[in-house]
C-alpha positions as CSV (number, residue, x, y, z in Angstrom):
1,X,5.8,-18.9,10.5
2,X,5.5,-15.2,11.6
3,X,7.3,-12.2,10.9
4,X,7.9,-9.0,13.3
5,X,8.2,-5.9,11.4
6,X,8.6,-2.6,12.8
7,X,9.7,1.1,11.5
8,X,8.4,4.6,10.7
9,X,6.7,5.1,7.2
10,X,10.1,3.3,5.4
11,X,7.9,0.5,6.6
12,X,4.4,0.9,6.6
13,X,4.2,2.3,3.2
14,X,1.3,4.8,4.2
15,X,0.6,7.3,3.3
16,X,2.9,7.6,0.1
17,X,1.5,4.0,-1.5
18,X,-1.1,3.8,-3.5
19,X,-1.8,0.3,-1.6
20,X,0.4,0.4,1.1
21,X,-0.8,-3.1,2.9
22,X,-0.2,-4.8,-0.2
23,X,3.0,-3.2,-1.7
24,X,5.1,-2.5,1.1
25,X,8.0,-4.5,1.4
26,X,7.0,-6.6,4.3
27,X,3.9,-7.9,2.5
28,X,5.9,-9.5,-0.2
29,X,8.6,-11.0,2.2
30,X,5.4,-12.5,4.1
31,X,4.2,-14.0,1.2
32,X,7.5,-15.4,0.0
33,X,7.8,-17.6,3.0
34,X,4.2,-17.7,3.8
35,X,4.3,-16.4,6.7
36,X,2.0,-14.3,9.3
37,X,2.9,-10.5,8.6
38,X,2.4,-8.5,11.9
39,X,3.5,-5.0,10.8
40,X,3.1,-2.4,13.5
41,X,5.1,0.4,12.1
42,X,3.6,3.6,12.1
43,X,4.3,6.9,10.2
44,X,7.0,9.3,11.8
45,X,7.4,7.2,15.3
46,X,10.6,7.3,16.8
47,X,13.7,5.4,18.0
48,X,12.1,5.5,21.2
49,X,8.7,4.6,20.4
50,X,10.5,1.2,18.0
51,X,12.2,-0.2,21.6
52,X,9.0,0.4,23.5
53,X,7.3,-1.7,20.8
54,X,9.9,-4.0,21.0
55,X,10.1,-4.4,24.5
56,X,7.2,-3.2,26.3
57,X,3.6,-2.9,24.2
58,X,4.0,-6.1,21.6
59,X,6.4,-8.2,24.0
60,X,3.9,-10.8,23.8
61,X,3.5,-10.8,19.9
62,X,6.9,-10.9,19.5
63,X,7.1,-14.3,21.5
64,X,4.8,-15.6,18.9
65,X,7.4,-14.7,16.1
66,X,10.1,-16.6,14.4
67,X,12.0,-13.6,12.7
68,X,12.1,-10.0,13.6
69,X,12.9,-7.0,10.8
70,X,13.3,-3.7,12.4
71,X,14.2,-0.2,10.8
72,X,15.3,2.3,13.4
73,X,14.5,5.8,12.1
74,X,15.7,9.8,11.9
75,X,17.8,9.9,15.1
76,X,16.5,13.5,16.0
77,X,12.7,12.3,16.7
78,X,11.3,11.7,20.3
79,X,8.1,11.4,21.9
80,X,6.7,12.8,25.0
81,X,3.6,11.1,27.3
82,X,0.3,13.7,27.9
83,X,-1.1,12.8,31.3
84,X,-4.3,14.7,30.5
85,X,-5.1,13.8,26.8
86,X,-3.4,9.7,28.0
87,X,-1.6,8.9,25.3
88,X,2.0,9.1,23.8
89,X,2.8,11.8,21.3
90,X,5.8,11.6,18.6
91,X,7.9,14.7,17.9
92,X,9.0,14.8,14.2
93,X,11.0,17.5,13.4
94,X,10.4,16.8,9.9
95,X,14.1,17.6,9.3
96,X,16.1,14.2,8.6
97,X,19.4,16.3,9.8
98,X,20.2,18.5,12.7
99,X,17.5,21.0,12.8
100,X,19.8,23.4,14.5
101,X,22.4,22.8,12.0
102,X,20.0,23.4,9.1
103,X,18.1,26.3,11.0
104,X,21.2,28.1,10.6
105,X,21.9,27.0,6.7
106,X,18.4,28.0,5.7
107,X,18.5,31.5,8.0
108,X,15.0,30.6,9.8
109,X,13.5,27.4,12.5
110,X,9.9,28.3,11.2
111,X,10.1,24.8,9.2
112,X,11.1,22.6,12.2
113,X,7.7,21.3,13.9
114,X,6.0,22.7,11.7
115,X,3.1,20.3,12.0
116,X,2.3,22.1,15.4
117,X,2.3,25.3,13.6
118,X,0.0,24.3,11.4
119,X,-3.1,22.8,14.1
120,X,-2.6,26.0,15.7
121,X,-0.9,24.9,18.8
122,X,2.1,27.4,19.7
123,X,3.5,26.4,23.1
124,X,4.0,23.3,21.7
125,X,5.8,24.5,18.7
126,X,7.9,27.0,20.7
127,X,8.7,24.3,22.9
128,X,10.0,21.9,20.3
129,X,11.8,24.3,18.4
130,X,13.8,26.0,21.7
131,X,14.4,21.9,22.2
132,X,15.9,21.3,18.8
133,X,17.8,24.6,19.0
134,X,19.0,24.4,22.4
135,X,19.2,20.9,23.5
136,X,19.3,18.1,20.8
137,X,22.5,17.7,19.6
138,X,23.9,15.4,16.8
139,X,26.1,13.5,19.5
140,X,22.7,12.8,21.8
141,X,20.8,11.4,18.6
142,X,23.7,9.3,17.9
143,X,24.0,8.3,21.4
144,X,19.9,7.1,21.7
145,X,20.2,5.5,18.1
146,X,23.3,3.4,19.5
147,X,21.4,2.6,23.0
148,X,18.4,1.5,20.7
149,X,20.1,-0.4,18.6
150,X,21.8,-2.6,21.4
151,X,18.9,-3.4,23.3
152,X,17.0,-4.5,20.2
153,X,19.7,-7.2,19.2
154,X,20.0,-8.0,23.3
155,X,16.2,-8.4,24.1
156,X,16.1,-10.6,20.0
157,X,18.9,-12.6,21.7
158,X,17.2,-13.4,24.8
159,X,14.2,-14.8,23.5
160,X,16.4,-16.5,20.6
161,X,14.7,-14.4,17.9
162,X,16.1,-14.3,14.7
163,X,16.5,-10.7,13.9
164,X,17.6,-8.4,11.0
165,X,18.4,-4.3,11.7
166,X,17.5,-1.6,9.0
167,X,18.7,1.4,9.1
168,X,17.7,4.7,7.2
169,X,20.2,7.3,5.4
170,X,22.0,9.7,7.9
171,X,24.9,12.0,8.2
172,X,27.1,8.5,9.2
173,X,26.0,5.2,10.3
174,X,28.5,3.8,12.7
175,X,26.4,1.0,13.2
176,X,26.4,-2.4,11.8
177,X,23.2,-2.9,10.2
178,X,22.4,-5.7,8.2
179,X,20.7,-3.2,5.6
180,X,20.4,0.1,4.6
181,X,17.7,2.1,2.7
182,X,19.2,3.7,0.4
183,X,20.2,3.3,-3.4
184,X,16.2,2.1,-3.6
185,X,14.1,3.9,-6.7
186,X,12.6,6.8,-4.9
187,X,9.8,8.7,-4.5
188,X,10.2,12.6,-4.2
189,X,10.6,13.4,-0.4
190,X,12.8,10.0,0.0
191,X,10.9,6.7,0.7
192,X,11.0,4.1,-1.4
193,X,8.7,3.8,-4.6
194,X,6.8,0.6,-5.1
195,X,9.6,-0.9,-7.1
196,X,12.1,0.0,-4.4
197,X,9.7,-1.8,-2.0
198,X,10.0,-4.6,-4.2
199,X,13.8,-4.3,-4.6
200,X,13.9,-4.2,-0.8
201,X,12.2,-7.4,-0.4
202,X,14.2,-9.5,-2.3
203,X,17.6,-8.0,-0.5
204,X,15.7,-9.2,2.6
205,X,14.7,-12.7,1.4
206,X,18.3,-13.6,0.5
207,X,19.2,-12.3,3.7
208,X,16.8,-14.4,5.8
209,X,16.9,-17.3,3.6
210,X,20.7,-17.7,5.2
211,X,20.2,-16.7,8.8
C-alpha cells in the first residue's frame, strides 16, 4: 500500500517539529496500515502549487498510490514562475486572513510579505503588497480554493483514487471537507503540536479504515 500526502507545513511538520519526518501525522497513518508514505508537502506552498502537484509534477506517483490525503491551505497564497532564476516561487502573505482587511485593522501593510522585506528585495515586496491591497479579494481566494478543491476530487475520481480533503481554519469553509484542522493541541503561531499530530492521525485512520 502507498499513501499520497500533500499540504503546506499543517503537513510536513517542518520546521516547528522537533522530528518532523517521524511525528507528523502522515508518518504514523503510514505505519498504521504499513504503508509507503510519499509526503511531498512543503512549507507555505499554495492552493495552486497543491493542484499542480496533484496534476502535473507527481501525476505519475500518484498512479502508484492507493489513497490520497490532501490539505488545501491559506486561500490568499499564490505563486508566480521566474523565467530567469527557472523555477516557481510561492507568495505567502504570512497573513492567514485578508491582508487588506487586516492592513486596515492593524493601521500599517509593513507585516504583509514581509519575508521579501527582510532578504532585501523591495520591488518584490511593493509588488506583493499593492497585489494584496489592490487586487486579492476574499471572494477570489474563495473562488481558487473552490476551483482547487473540485479538480482534486475530479482528477482522484478519474484514476479511481481513494481520496480524503483537509482543510485548514478560515473565515468560513463552504466546502465539504472530510476534516478540518482545528480543535488540535497547538503550538503558538497555530500548527498542530506533536500530540495534535498524533490526535490527527487517529481521526484519519477511522476515516480511511471505512472508505
Amino acid at each position: 500500500m502507498k499513501i499520497y500526502f500533500d499540504g503546506c507545513s499543517f503537513t510536513s511538520g517542518r520546521p516547528y517539529l522537533s522530528d518532523y519526518e517521524t511525528q507528523r501525522y502522515s508518518r504514523k497513518v503510514s505505519e498504521h496500515f504499513q504503508a509507503e508514505e510519499c509526503n511531498i508537502s512543503k512549507t507555505g506552498i499554495s492552493n495552486h502549487r497543491i493542484l499542480r502537484n496533484f496534476s502535473v509534477n507527481y501525476s505519475d506517483l500518484l498512479d502508484e498510490c492507493d489513497l490520497a490525503v490532501v490539505q488545501l491551505t491559506y486561500r490568499n497564497r499564490t505563486e508566480f514562475y521566474d523565467d530567469i532564476k527557472d523555477d516557481w516561487h510561492k507568495i505567502n502573505p504570512v497573513i492567514p486572513q485578508n491582508p487588506k482587511e487586516y492592513a486596515a485593522k492593524v493601521g500599517s501593510d509593513e507585516i504583509i510579505c514581509r519575508s521579501f522585506r527582510r532578504k532585501g528585495e523591495k520591488w518584490n515586496a511593493k509588488f506583493w503588497t499593492d497585489y494584496y491591497m489592490n487586487v486579492y479579494s476574499h471572494k477570489f481566494g474563495s473562488g481558487v480554493e473552490e476551483m482547487v478543491f473540485n479538480s482534486i476530487k475530479g482528477i482522484a475520481a478519474a484514476k479511481n483514487i481513494k481520496l480524503i480533503m483537509i482543510g485548514v481554519p478560515e473565515v468560513d469553509i463552504n466546502l465539504p471537507y472530510d476534516l478540518l484542522l482545528e480543535n488540535y493541541p497547538c503550538r503558538k503561531g497555530g500548527h498542530p503540536n506533536q500530540l495534535g499530530h498524533l490526535m490527527i492521525s487517529r481521526d484519519l485512520i477511522k476515516m480511511i479504515e471505512v472508505i
